[in-house]
Structure formats: structure tokens, C-alpha cells
C-alpha positions in Angstrom: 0.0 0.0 0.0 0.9 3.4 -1.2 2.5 5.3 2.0 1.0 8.5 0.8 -2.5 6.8 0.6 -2.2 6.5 4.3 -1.0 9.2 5.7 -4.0 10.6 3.4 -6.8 8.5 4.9 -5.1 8.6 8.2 -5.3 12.9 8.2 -9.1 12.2 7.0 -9.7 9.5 10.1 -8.2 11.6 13.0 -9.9 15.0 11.5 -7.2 18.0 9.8 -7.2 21.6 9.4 -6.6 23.6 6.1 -5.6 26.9 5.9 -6.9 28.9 2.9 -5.8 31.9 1.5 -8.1 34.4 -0.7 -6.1 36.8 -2.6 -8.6 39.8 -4.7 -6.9 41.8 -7.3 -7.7 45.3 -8.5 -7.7 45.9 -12.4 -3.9 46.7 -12.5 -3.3 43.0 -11.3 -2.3 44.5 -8.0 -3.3 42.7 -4.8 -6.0 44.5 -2.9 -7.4 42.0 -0.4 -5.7 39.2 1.1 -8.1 36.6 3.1 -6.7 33.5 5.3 -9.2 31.5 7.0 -8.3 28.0 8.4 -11.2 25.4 8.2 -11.0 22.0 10.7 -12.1 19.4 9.1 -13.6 16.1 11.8 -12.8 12.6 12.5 -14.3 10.2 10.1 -15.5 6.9 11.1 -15.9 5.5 7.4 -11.5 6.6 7.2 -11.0 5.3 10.3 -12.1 2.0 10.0 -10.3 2.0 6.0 -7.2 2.8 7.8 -7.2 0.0 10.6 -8.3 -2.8 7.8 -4.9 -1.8 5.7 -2.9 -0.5 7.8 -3.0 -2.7 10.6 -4.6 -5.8 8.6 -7.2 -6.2 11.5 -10.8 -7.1 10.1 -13.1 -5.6 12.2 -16.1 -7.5 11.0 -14.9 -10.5 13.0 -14.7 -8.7 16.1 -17.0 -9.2 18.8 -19.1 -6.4 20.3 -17.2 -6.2 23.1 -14.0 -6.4 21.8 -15.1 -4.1 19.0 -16.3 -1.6 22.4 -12.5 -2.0 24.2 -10.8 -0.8 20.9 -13.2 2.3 20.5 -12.4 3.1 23.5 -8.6 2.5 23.0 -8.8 4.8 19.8 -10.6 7.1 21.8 -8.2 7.7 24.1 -5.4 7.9 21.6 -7.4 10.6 19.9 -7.4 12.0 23.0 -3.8 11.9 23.6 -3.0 13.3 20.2 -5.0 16.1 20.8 -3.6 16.8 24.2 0.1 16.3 22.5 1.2 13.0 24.3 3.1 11.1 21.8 2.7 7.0 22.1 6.6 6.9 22.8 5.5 9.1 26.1 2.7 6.7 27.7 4.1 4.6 30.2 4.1 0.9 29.2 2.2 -1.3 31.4 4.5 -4.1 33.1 
């Protein structure tokens, strides 16, 4: 699989935000008005679960509903994490 693809559906499962820049020009070709908005694009479910079936080869229609409930809530708190700016690396590992 195509790295690139990835890293694109992984930025579409975990939600991504653009900035955009609007530039208005005056007659002469001179710039008049210059706009820059950013735009946050959310979390998608659909991307989320493409990502897990390639990227981690994990089939999550054989999961059980509980185990499918332990690893929402595992992602959840990942999410979570990222947001927050704890890197996996950082997490202490349970012994």
C-alpha cells in the first residue's frame, strides 16, 4: 500500500485543518485583499475504519461487540492523547 495513501486516509480519520488563502486583485493586477481563513475538518468513522483494515490488517467485522467496544475506546483515548500532544513513545508501558 501506497504510503501517501495512508498518511491521506489517516489525516481524514483523526480529523485535519486547512488553511486557505483568498487573494482579490484590483484591475492593474495589483493585490487588494488578502483573506486566510483556516477550516477543521472532523474525525471520520468510514476513514477510520479503511485505515485499521490496511494499515493494521485487522478485520473488524470478525470482532465481537465487546471487543469491537474495548478498541473504541482504545482509539478514543489515543485521539485523546493526540490532541492533548502526548506522543505513544510518552505513555508509560504497562508491566
Amino acid at each position: 500500500m501506497d504510503d501517501k495513501l495512508l498518511h491521506s486516509l489517516y489525516k481524514k480519520a483523526v480529523g485535519y485543518t486547512v488553511t486557505e488563502k483568498t487573494l482579490e486583485y484590483s484591475p492593474e493586477g495589483d493585490v487588494v485583499k488578502k483573506k486566510v481563513t483556516s477550516k477543521h475538518y472532523p474525525p471520520d468513522i468510514a476513514a477510520l475504519k479503511a485505515y485499521l483494515e490496511l494499515a493494521e490488517g485487522a478485520s473488524l467485522e470478525c470482532m465481537s461487540d465487546e471487543e469491537l467496544a474495548r478498541e473504541k475506546t482504545r482509539l478514543l483515548k489515543v485521539l485523546e492523547e493526540m490532541e492533548n500532544g502526548i506522543d505513544e513513545t510518552q505513555r508509560e508501558s504497562p508491566m
